[in-house]
VEXDREN-240327 format. One record per residue (C-alpha): residue number from 1; residue in three letters; x, z, y. Coordinates in steps of 0.1 Angstrom, whole numbers, plus 2048, in hexadecimal, padded with zeros to 3 digits. Last residue first. Layout:
<rs>
<r n="NUM" res="ala" xx="X" zz="Z" yy="Y"/>
...
</rs>
This chain:
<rs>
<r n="301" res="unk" xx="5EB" zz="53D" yy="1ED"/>
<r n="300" res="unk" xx="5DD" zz="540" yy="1CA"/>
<r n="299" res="unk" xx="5CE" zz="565" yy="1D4"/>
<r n="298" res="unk" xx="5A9" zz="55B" yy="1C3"/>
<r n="297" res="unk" xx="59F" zz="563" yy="1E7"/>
<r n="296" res="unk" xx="5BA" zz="54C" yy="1FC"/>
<r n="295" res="unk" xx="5B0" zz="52D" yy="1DF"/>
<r n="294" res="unk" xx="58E" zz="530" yy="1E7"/>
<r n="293" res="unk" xx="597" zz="531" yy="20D"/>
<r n="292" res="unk" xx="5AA" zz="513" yy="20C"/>
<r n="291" res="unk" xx="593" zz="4FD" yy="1F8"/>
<r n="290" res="unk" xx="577" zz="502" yy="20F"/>
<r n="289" res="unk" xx="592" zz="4FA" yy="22C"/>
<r n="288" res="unk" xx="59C" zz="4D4" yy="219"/>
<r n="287" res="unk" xx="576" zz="4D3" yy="210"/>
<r n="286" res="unk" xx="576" zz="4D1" yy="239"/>
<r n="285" res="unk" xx="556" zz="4E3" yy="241"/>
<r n="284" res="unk" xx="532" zz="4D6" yy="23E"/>
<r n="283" res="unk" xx="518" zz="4CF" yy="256"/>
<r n="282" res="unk" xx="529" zz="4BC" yy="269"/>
<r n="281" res="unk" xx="51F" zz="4B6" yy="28D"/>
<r n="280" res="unk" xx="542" zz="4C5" yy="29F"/>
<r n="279" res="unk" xx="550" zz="4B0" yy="280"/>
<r n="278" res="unk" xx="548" zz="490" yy="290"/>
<r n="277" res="unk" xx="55E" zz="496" yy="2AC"/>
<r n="276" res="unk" xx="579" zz="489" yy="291"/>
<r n="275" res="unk" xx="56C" zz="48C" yy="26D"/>
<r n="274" res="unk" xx="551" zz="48B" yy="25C"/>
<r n="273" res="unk" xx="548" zz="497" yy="234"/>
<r n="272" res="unk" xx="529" zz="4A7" yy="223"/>
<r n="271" res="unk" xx="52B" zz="4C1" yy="204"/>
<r n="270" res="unk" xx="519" zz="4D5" yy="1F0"/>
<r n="269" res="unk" xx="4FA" zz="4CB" yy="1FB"/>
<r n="268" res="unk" xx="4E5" zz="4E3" yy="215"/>
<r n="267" res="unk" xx="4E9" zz="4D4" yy="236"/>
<r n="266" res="unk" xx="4DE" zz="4B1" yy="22A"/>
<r n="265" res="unk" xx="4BB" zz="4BF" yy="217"/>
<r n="264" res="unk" xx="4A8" zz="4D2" yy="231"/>
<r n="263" res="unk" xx="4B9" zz="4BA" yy="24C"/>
<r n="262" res="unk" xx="4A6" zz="49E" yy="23A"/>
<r n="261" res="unk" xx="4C1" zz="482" yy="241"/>
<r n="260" res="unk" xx="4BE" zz="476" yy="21E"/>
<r n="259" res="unk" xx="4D2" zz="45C" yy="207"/>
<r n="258" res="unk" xx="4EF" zz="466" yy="216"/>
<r n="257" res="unk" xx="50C" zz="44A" yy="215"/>
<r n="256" res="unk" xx="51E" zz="444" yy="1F0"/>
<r n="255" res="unk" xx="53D" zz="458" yy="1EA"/>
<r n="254" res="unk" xx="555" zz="43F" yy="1D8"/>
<r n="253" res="unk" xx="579" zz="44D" yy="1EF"/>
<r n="252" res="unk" xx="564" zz="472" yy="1EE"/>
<r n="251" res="unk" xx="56F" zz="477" yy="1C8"/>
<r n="250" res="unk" xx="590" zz="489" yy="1C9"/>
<r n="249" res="unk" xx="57F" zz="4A3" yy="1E9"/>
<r n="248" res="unk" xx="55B" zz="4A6" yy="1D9"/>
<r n="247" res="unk" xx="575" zz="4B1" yy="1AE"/>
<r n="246" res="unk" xx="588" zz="4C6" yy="1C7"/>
<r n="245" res="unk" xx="569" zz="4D4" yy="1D2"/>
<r n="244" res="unk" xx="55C" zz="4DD" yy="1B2"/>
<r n="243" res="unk" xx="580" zz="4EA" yy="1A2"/>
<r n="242" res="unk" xx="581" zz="502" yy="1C1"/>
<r n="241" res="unk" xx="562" zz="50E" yy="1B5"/>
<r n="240" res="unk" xx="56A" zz="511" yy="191"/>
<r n="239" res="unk" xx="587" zz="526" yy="199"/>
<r n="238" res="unk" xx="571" zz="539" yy="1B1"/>
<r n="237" res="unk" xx="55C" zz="542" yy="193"/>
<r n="236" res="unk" xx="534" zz="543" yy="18D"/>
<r n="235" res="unk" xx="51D" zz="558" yy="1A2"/>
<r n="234" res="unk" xx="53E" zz="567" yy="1B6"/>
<r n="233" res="unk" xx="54B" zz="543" yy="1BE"/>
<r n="232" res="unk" xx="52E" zz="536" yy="1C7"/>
<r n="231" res="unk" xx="525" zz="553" yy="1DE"/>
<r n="230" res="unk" xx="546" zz="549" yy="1F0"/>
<r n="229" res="unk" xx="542" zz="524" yy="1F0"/>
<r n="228" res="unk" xx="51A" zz="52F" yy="1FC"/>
<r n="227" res="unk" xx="52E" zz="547" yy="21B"/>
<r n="226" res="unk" xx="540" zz="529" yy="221"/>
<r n="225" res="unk" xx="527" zz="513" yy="222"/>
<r n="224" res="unk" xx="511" zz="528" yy="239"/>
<r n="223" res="unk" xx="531" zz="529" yy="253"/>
<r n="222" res="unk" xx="52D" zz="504" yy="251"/>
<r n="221" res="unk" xx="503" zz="504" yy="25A"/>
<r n="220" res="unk" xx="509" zz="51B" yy="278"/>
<r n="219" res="unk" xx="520" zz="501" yy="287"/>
<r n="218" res="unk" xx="50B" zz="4E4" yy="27A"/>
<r n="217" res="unk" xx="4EC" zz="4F5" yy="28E"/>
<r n="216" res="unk" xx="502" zz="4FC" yy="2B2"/>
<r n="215" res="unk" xx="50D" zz="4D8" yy="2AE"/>
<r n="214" res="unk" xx="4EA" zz="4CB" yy="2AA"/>
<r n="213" res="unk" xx="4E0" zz="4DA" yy="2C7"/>
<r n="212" res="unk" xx="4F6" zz="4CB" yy="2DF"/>
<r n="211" res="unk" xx="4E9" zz="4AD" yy="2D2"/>
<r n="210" res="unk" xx="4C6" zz="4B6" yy="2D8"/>
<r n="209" res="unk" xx="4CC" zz="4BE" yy="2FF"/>
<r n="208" res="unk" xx="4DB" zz="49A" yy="2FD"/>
<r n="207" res="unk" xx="4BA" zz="48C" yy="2ED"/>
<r n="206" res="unk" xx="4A2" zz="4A6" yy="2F9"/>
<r n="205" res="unk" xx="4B2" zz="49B" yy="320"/>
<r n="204" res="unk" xx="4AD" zz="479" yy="31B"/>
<r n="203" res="unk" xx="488" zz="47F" yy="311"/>
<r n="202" res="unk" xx="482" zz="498" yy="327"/>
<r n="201" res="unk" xx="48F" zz="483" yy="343"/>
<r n="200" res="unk" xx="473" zz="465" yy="336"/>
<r n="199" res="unk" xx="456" zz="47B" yy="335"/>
<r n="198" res="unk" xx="461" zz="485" yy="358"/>
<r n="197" res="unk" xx="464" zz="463" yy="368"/>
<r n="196" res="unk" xx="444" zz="456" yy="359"/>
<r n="195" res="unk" xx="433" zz="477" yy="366"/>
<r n="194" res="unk" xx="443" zz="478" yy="387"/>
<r n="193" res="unk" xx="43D" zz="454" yy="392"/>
<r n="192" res="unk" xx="41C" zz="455" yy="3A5"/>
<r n="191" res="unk" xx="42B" zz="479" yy="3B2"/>
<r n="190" res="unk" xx="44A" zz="464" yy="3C3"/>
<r n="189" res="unk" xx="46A" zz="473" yy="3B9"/>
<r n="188" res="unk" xx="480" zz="48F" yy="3BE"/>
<r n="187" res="unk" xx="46B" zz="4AA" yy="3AB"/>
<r n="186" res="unk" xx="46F" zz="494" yy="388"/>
<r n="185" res="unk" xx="490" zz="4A7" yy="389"/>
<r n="184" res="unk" xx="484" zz="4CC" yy="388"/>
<r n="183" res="unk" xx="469" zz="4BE" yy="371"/>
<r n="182" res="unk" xx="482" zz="4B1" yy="359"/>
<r n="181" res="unk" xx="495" zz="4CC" yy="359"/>
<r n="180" res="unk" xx="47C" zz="4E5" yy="34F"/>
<r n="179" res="unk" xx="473" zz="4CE" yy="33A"/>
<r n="178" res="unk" xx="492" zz="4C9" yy="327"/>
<r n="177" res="unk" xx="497" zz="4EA" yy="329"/>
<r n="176" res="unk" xx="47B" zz="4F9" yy="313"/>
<r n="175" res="unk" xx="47D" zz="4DB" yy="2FD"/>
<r n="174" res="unk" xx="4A3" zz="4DF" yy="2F5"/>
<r n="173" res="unk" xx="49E" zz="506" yy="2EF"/>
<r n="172" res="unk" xx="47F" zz="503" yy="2D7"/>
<r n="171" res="unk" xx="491" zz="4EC" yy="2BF"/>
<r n="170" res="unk" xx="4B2" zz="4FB" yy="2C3"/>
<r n="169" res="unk" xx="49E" zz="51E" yy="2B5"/>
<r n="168" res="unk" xx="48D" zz="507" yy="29C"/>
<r n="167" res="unk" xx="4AC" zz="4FC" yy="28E"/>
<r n="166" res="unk" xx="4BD" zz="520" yy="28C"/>
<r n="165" res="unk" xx="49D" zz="52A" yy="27A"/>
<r n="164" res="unk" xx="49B" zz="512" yy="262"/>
<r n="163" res="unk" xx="4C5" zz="514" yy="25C"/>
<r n="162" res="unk" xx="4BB" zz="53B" yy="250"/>
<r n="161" res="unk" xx="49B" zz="533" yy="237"/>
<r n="160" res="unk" xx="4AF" zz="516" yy="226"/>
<r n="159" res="unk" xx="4CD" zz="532" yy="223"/>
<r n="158" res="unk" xx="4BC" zz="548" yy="219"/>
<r n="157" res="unk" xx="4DE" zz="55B" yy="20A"/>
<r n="156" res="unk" xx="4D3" zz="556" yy="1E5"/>
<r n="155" res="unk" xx="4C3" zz="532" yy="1E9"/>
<r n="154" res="unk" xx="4E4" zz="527" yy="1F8"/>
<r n="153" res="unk" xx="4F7" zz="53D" yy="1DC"/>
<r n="152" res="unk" xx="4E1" zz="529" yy="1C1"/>
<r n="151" res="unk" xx="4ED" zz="509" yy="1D1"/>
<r n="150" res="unk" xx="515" zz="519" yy="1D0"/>
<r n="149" res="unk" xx="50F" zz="522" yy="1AF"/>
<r n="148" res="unk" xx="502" zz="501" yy="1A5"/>
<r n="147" res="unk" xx="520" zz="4EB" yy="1B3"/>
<r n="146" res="unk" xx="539" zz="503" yy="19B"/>
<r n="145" res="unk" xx="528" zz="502" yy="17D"/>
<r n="144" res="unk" xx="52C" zz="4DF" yy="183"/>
<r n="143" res="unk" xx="54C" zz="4E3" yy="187"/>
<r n="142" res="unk" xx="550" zz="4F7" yy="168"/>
<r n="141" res="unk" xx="539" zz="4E0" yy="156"/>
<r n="140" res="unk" xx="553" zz="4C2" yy="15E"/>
<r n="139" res="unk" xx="544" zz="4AA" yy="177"/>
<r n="138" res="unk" xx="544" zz="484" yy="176"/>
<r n="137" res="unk" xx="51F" zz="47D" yy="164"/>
<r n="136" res="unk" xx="50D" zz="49C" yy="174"/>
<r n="135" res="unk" xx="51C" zz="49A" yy="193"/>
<r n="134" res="unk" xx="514" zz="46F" yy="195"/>
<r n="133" res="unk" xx="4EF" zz="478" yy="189"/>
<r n="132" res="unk" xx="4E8" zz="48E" yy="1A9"/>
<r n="131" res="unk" xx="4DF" zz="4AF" yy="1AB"/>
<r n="130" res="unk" xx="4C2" zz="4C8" yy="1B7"/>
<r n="129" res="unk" xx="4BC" zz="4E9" yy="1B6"/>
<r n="128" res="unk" xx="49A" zz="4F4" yy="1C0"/>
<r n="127" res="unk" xx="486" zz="512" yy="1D3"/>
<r n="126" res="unk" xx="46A" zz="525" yy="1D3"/>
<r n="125" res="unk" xx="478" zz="546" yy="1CA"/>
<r n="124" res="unk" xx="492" zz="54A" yy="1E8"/>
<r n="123" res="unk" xx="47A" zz="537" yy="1FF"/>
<r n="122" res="unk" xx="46F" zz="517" yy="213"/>
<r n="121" res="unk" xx="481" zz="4FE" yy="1F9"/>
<r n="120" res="unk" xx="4A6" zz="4EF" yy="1F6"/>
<r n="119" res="unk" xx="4C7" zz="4EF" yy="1E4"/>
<r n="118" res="unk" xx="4DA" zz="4D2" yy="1E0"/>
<r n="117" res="unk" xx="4F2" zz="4BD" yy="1C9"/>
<r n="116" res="unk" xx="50E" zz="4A5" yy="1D0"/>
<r n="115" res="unk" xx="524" zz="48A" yy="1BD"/>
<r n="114" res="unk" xx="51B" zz="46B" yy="1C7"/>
<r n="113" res="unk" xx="50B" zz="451" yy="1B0"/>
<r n="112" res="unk" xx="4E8" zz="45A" yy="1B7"/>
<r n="111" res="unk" xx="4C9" zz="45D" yy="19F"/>
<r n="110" res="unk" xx="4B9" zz="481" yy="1A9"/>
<r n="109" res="unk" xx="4B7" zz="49E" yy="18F"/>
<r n="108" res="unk" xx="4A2" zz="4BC" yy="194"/>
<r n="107" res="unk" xx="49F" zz="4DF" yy="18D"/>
<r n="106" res="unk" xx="486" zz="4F6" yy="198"/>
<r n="105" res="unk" xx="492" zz="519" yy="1A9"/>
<r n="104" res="unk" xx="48B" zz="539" yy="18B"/>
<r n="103" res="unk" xx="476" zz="552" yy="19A"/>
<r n="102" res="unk" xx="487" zz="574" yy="1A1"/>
<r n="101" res="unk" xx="4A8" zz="56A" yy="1B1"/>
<r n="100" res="unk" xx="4C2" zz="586" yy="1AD"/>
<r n="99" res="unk" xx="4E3" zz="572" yy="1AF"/>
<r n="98" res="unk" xx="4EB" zz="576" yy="18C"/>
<r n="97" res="unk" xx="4C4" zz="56A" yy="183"/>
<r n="96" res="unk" xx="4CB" zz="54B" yy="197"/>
<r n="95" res="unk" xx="4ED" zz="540" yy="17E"/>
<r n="94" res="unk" xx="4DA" zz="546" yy="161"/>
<r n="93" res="unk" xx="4BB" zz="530" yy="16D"/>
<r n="92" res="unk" xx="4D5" zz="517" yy="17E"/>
<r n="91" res="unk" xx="4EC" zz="518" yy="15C"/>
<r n="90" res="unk" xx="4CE" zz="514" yy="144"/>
<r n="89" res="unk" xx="4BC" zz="4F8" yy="159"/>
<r n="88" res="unk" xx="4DB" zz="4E3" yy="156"/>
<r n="87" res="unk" xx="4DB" zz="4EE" yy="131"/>
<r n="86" res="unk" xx="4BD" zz="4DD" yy="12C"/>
<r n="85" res="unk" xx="4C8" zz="4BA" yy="142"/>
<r n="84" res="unk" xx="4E3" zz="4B7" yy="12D"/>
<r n="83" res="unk" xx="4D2" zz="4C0" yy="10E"/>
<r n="82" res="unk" xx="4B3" zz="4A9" yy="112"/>
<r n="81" res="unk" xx="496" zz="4BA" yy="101"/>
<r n="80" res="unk" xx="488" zz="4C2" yy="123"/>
<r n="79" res="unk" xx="47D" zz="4E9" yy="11C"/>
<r n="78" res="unk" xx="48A" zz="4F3" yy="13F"/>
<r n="77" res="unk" xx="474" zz="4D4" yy="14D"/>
<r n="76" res="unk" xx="48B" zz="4C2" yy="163"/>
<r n="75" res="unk" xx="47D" zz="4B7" yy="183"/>
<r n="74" res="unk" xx="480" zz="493" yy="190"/>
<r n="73" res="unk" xx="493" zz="48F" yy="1B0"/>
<r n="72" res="unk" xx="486" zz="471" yy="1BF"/>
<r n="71" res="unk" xx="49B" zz="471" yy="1E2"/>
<r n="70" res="unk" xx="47C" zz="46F" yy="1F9"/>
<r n="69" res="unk" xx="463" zz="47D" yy="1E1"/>
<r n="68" res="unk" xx="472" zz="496" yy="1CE"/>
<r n="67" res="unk" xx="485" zz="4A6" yy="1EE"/>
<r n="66" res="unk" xx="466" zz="4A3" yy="201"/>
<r n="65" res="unk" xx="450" zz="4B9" yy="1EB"/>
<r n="64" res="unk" xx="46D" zz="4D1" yy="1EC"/>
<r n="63" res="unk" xx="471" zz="4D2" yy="211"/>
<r n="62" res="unk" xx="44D" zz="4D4" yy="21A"/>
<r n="61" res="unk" xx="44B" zz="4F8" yy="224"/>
<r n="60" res="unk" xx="470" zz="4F2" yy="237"/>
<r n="59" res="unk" xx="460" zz="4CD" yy="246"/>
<r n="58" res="unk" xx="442" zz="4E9" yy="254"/>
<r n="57" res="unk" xx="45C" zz="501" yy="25B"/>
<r n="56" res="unk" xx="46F" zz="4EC" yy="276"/>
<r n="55" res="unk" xx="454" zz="4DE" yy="285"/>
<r n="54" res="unk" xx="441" zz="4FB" yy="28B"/>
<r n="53" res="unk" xx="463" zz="50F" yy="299"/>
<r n="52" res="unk" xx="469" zz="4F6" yy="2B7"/>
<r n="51" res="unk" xx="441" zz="4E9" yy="2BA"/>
<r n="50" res="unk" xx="434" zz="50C" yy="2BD"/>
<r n="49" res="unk" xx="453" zz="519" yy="2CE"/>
<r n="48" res="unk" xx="451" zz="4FF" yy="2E9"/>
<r n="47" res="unk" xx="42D" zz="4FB" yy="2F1"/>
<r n="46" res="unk" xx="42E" zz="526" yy="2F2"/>
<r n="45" res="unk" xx="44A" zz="526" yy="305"/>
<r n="44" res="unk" xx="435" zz="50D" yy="31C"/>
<r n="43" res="unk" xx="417" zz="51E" yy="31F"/>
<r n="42" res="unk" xx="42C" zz="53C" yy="32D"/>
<r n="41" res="unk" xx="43B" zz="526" yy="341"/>
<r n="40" res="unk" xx="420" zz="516" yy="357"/>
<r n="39" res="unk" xx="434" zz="4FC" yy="368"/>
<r n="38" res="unk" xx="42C" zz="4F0" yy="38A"/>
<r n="37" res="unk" xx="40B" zz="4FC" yy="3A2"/>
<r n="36" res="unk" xx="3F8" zz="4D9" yy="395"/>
<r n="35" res="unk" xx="3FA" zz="4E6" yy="375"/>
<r n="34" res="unk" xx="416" zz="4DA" yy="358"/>
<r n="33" res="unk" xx="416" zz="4F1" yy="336"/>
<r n="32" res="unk" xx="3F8" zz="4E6" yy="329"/>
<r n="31" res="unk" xx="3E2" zz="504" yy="31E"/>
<r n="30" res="unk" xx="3EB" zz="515" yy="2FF"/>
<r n="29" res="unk" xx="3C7" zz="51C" yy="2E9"/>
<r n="28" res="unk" xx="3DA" zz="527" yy="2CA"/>
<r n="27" res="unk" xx="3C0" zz="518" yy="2B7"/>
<r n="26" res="unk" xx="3C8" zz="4F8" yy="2C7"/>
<r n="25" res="unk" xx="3F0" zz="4FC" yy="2C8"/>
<r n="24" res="unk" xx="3EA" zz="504" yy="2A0"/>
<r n="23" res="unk" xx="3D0" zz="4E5" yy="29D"/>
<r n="22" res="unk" xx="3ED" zz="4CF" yy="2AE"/>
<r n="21" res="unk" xx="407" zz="4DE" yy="29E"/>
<r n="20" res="unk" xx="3F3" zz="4D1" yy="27E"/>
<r n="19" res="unk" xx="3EE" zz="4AE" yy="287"/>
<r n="18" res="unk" xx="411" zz="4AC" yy="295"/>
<r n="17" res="unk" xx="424" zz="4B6" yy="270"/>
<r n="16" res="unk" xx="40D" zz="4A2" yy="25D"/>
<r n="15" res="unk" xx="412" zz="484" yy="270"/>
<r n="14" res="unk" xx="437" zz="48A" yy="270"/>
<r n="13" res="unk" xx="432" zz="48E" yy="244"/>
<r n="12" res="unk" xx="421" zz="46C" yy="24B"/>
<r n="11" res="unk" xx="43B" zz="459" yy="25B"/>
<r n="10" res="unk" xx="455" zz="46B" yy="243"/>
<r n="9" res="unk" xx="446" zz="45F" yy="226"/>
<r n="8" res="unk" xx="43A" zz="43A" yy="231"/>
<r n="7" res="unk" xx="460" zz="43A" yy="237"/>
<r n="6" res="unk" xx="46F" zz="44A" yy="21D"/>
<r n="5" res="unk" xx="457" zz="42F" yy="206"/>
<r n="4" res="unk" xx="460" zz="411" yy="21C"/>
<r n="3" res="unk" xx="485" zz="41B" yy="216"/>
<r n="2" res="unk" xx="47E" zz="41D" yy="1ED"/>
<r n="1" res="unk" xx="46E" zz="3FB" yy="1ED"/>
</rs>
């Protein structure tokens, strides 16, 4: 029941996302990009930007509504009665005023056993912290404390904001060469056959192109974990964020597989593991290198 849910959900949230970069390329008035002279590339920057960026911030503007619905977070009310759940709210509110955030982020709870949290929504004072049942039920507080500072640090630094950009710059990129490409290549054949031919190039080549892509994105999004370990460990203590990682490292033999592959939400939990060429598409750092440079700037190594 819950997959038919995600996918109804993400069916209709793609929907969503076409109808209105449709209306936007409408308004816009862009011509299409292909004329009987070749490629018109002015119209197809546009195309590209409008659909690369468009995308990207439309699931960014969503990303909150999205992370309740596809992985059922249920907000706390800060005056739930609950004193777990209260002084959960507490420590992020307490922990977000440190760190200079104006309006309090939501806080949820989703019903996982792994041990993860995430940070999430289109800006610095519309935002949530989310985390899992299995952190709350096999984390000390001061690892805890530990998992929300680095969260609050991601809200902090922009981070959502940041790997929305860097996304929609890829996106924009791989569709501006892939048809450029495509139509260089679709040159060589018969012109009956040049449109199937070239739709079917551009999508080869947005699949590789994509790839390539995705590295340059998990790149940018490890370097943003280290500066959130770093902001983590400034909001709250870097003993207490070394304890947090430790406590991801012990416990990754039971970790569960992601519920969500919502890019909003995957690049900004605490932690994510691969290994092997998988790691060039990571979008987290070895908690093995996390660890090491906490423990290089409390001077324990």
């Amino acid at each position: 029941m819950k997959i038919a849910k995600r996918i109804v959900l993400f069916v209709t949230v793609n929907i969503l996302i076409i109808a209105t970069l449709s209306i936007v390329m409408s308004i816009l008035g862009v011509q299409p990009y292909l004329t009987k002279q070749g490629i018109n590339y002015e119209s197809l920057m546009i195309f590209c930007v409008v659909w690369g960026f468009g995308g990207a911030f439309i699931s960014l503007a969503l990303s909150r509504v999205m992370a309740k619905w596809m992985m059922g977070v249920q907000i706390i009310d800060p005056n739930e009665r609950d004193h777990q759940l209260s002084e959960l709210v507490q420590r992020v509110h307490s922990i977000a005023k440190r760190a200079g955030i104006n309006t309090m982020p939501q806080v949820g709870i989703y019903e996982s056993p792994e041990i993860n949290a995430f940070a999430t929504g289109p800006t610095k004072n519309r935002s949530l912290v989310a985390v899992s049942s299995g952190l709350l039920n096999r984390m000390s507080k001061e690892e805890v404390e530990g998992v929300l500072a680095h969260e609050v640090a991601h809200i902090a630094n922009g981070d959502m904001v940041t790997m929305t950009l860097v996304q929609g710059v890829v996106n924009a990129f791989v569709m501006f060469f892939a048809r450029i490409l495509a139509h260089a290549a679709s040159q060589f054949v018969d012109e009956d056959k040049r449109t199937i031919v070239q739709f079917g190039i551009v999508l080869v080549l947005e699949i590789f192109l994509g790839m390539l892509g995705m590295i340059v994105v998990s790149a940018v999004s490890r370097q943003r974990e280290y500066r959130a370990d770093l902001g983590g460990a400034k909001l709250s203590s870097t003993s207490n964020m070394i304890a947090a990682l430790e406590k991801l490292k012990k416990n990754y033999s039971i970790r569960v597989p992601e519920e969500s592959n919502q890019p909003a939400l995957a690049t900004l939990k605490i932690s994510g593991k691969a290994g092997g060429f998988a790691k060039l598409f990571s979008t987290h750092p070895d908690l093995d290198d996390r660890i090491l440079r906490l423990q290089k700037l409390a001077g324990r190594i």
